[in-house]
MIGU-577040 format. One record per atom (N, C-alpha, C): residue number from 1; x, y, z; residue in three letters. Coordinates in nm, 3 decimals. Layout:
MIGU-577040
i, px, py, pz, aa
NUM, X, Y, Z, ala
...
***
This chain:
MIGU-577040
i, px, py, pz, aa
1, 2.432, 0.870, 1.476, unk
1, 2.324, 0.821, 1.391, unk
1, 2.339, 0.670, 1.373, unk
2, 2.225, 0.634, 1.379, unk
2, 2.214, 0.455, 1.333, unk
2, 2.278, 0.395, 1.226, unk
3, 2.378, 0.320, 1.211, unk
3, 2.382, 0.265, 1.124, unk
3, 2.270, 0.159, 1.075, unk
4, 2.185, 0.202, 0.945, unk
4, 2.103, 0.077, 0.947, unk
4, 2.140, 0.004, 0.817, unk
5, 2.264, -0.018, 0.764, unk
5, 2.309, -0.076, 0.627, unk
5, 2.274, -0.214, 0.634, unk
6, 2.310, -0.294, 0.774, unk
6, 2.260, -0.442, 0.770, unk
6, 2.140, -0.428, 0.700, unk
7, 2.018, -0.376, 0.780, unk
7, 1.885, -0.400, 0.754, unk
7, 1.862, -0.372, 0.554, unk
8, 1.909, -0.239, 0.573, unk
8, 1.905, -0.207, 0.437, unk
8, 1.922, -0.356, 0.377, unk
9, 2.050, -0.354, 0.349, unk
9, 2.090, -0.504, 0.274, unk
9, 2.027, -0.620, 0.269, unk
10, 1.966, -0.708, 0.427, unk
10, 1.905, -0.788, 0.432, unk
10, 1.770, -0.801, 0.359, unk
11, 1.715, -0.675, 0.320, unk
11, 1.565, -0.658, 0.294, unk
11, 1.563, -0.633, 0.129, unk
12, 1.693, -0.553, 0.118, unk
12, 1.692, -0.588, -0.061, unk
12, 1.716, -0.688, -0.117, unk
13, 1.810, -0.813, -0.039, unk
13, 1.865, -0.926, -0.069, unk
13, 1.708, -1.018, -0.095, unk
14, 1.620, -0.984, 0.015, unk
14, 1.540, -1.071, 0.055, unk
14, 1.397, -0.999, -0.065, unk
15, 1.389, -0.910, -0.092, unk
15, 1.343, -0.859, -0.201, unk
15, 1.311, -0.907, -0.377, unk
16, 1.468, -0.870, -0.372, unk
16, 1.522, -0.931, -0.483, unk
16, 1.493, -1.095, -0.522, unk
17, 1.528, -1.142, -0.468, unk
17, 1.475, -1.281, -0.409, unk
17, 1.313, -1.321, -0.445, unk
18, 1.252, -1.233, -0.370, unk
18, 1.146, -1.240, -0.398, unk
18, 1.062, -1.257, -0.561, unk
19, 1.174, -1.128, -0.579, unk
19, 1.048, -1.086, -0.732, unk
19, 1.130, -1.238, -0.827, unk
20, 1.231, -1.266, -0.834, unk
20, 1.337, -1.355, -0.913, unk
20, 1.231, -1.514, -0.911, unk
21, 1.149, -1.539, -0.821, unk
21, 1.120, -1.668, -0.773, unk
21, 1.024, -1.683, -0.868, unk
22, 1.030, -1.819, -0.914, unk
22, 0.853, -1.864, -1.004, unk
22, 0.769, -1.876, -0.936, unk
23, 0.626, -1.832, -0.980, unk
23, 0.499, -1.870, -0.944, unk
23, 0.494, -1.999, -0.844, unk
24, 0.508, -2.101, -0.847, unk
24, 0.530, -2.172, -0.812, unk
24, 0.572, -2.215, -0.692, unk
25, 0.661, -2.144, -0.643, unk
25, 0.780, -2.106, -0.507, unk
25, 0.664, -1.967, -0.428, unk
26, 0.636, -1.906, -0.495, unk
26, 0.564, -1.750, -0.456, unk
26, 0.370, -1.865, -0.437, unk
27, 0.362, -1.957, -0.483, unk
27, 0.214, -1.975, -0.442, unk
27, 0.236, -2.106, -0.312, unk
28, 0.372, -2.154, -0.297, unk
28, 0.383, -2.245, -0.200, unk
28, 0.419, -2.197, -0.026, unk
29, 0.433, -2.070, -0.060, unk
29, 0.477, -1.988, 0.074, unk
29, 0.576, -1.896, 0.090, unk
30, 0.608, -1.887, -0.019, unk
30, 0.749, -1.763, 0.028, unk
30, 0.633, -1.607, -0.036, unk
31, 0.529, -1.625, -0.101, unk
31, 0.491, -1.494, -0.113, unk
31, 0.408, -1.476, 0.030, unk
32, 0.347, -1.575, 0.091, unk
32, 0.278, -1.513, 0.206, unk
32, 0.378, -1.492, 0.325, unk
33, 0.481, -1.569, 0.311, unk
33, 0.620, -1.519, 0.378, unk
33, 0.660, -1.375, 0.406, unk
34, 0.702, -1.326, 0.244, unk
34, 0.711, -1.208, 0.220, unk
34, 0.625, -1.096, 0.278, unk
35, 0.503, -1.119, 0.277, unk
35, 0.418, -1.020, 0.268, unk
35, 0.372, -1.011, 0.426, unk
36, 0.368, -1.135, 0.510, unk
36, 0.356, -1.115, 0.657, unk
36, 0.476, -1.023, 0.713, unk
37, 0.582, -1.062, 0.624, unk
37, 0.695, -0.993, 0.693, unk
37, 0.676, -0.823, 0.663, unk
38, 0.648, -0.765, 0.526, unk
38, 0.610, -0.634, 0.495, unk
38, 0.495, -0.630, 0.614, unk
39, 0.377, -0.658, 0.621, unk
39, 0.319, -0.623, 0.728, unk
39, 0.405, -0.591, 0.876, unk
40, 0.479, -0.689, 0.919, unk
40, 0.521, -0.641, 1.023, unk
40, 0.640, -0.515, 1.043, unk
41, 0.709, -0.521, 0.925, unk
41, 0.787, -0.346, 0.909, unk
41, 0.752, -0.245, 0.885, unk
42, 0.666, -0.257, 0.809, unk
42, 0.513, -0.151, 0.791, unk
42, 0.447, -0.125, 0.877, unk
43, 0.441, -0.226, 1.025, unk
43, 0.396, -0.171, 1.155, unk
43, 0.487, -0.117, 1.232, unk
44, 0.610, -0.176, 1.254, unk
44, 0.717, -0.127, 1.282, unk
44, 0.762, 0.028, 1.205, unk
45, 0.757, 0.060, 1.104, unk
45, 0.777, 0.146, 1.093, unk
45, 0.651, 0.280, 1.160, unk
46, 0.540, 0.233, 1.084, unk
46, 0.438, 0.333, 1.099, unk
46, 0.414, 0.373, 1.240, unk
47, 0.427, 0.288, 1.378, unk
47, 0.441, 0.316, 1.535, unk
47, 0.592, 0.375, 1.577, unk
48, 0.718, 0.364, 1.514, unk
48, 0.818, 0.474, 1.519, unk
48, 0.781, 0.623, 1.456, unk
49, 0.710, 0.643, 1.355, unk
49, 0.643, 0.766, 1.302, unk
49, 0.566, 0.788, 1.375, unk
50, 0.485, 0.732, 1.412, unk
50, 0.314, 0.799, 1.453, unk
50, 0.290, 0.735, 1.575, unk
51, 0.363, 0.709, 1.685, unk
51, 0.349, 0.688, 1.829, unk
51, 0.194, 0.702, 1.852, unk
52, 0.098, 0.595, 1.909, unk
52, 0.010, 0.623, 1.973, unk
52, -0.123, 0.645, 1.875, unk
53, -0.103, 0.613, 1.731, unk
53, -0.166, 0.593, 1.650, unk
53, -0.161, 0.443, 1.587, unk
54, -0.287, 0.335, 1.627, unk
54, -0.261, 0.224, 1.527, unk
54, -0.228, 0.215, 1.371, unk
55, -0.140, 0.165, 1.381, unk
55, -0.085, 0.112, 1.218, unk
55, -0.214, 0.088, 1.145, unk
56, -0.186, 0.087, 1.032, unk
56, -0.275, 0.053, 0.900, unk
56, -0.215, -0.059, 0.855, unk
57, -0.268, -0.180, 0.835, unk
57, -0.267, -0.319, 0.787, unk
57, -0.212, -0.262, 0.565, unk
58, -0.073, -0.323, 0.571, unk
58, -0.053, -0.338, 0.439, unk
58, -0.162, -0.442, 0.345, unk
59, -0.155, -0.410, 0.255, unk
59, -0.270, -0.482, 0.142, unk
59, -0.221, -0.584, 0.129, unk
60, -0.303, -0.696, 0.039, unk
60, -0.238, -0.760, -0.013, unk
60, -0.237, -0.758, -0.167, unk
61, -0.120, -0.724, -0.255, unk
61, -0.117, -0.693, -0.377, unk
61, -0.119, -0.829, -0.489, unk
62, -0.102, -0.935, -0.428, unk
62, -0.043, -1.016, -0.511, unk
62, 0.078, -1.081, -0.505, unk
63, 0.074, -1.222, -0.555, unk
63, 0.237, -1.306, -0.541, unk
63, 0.327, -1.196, -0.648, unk
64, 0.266, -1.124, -0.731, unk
64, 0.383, -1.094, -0.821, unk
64, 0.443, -0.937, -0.728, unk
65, 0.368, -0.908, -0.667, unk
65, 0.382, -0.729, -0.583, unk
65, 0.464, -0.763, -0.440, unk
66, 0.499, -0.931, -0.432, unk
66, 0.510, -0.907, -0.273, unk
66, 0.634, -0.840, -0.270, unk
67, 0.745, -0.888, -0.358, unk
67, 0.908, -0.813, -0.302, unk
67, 0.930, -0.692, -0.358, unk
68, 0.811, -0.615, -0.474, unk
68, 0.821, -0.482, -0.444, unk
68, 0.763, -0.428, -0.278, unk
69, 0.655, -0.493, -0.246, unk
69, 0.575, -0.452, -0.073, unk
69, 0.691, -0.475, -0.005, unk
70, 0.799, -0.589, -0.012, unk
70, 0.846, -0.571, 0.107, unk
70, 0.959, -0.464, 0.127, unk
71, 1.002, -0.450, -0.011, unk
71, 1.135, -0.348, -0.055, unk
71, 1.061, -0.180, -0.015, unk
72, 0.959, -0.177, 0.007, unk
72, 0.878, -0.064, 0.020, unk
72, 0.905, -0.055, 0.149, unk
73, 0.847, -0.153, 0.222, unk
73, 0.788, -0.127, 0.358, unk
73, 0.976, -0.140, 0.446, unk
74, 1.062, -0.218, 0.395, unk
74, 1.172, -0.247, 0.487, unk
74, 1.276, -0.119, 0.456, unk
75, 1.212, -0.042, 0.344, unk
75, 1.269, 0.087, 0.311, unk
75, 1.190, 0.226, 0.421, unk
76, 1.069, 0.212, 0.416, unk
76, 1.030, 0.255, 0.542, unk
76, 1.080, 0.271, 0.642, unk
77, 1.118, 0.123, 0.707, unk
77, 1.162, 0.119, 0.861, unk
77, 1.293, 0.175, 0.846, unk
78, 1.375, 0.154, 0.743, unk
78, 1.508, 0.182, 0.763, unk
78, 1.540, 0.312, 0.773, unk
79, 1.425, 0.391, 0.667, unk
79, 1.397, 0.534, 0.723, unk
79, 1.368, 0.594, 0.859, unk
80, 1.257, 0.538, 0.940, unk
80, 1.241, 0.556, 1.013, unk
80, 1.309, 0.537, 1.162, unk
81, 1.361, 0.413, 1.135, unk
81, 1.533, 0.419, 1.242, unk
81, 1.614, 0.481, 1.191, unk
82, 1.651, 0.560, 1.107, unk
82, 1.776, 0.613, 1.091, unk
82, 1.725, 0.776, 1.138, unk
83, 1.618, 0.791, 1.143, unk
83, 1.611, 0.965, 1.195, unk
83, 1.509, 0.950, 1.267, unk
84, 1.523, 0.824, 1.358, unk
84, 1.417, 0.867, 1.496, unk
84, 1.462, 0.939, 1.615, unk
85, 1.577, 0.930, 1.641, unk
85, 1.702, 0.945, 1.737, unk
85, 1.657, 0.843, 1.851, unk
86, 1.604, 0.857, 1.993, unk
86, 1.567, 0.842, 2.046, unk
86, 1.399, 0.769, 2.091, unk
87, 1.366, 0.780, 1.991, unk
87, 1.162, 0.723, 1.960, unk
87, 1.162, 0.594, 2.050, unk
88, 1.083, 0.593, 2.047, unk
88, 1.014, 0.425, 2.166, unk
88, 1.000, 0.341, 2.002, unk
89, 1.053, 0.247, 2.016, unk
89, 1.122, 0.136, 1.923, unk
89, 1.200, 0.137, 1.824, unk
90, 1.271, 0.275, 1.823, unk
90, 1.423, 0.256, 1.741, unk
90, 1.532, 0.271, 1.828, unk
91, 1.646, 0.236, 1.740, unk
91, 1.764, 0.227, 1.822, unk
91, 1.825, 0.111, 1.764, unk
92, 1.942, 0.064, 1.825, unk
92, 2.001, -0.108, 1.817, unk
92, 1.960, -0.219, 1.831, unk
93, 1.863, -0.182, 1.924, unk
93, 1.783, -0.355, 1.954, unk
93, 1.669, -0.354, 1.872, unk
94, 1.639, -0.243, 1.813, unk
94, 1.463, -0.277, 1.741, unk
94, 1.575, -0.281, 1.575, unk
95, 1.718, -0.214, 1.568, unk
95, 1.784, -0.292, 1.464, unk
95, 1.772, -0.460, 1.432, unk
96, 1.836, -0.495, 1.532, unk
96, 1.863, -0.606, 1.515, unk
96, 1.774, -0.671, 1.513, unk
97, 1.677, -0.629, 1.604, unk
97, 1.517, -0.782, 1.614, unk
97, 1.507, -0.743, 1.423, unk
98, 1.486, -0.653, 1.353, unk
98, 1.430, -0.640, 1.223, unk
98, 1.498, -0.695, 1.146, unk
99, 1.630, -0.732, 1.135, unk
99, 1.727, -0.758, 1.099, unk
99, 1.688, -0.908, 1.058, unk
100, 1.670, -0.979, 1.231, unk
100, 1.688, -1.104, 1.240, unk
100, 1.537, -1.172, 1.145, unk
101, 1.438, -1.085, 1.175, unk
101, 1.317, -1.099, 1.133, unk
101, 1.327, -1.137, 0.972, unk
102, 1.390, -1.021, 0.918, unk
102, 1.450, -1.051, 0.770, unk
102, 1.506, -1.219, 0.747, unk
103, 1.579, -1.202, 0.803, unk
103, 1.686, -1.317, 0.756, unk
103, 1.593, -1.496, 0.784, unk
104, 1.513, -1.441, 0.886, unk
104, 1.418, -1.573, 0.955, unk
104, 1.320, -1.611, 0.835, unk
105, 1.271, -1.532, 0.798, unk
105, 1.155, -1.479, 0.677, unk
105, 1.211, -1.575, 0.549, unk
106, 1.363, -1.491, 0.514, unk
106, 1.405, -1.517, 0.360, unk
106, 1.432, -1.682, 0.409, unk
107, 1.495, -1.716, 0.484, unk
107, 1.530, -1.874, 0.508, unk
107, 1.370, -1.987, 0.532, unk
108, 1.273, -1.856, 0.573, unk
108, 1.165, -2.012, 0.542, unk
108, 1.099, -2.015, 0.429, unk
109, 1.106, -1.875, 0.327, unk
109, 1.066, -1.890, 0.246, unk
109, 1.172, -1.944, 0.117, unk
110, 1.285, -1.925, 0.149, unk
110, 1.367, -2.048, 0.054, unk
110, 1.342, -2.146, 0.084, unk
111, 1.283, -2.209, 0.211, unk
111, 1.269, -2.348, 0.224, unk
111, 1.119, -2.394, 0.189, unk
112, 1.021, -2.292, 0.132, unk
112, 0.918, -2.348, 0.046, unk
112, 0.916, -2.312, -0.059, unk
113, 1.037, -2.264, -0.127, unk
113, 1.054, -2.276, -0.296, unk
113, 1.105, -2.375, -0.302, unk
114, 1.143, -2.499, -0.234, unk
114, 1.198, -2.659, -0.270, unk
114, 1.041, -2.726, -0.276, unk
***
C-alpha cells in the first residue's frame, strides 16, 4: 500500500496556513493560489475514482473557505491514492508530482503574503 503521509502532511501544513493568513495576504494571491491548487487535486482525485468521466470544476467559496477547499480536496486525493492499487494516475509518481505541486503552491503563495 502507498504510503501517502508526505502528501497528507504537505496539504495540512499548506491548509493550515491558509486559514491562519489575513485578508490581506488571502486577497493578494495566496487564496487564488490555494484554490487553483484544490481544483487541481479535486481533478486529480475525481479521474483516479471515476476513470473516463470528466471532473467537476471545484467552486469557488471564498478567501475565507479556501484552506478548508484545499484540506478537503488534498484529503480526497490522498484517499484516493492510497486504495487505488494499480488505477491510471496513482502510484509513486502521481505521489510525488502532488506532493511537489503542494509545496510549489504554499511557497508562491507565502511569497504574496509579503
Amino acid at each position: 500500500m502507498l504510503d501517502v503521509t508526505p502528501l497528507l502532511t504537505a496539504v495540512d501544513r499548506f491548509a493550515d496556513r491558509l486559514r491562519a493568513m489575513p485578508q490581506s495576504a488571502l486577497v493578494r494571491g495566496a487564496a487564488a493560489e490555494g484554490l487553483g491548487l484544490a481544483r487541481e487535486l479535486a481533478g486529480r482525485a475525481q479521474r483516479i475514482e471515476f476513470p473516463g468521466r470528466a471532473p467537476a470544476e471545484l467552486p469557488d467559496a471564498g478567501i475565507f473557505a479556501v484552506g478548508d477547499q484545499l484540506a478537503v480536496a488534498g484529503h480526497d486525493l490522498v484517499e484516493a491514492l492510497r486504495t487505488a492499487g494499480g488505477a491510471p494516475g496513482a502510484g509513486p509518481k502521481a505521489l510525488a508530482e502532488a506532493v511537489a505541486l503542494v509545496e510549489a503552491a504554499e511557497s508562491r503563495a507565502l511569497t504574496a503574503r509579503r
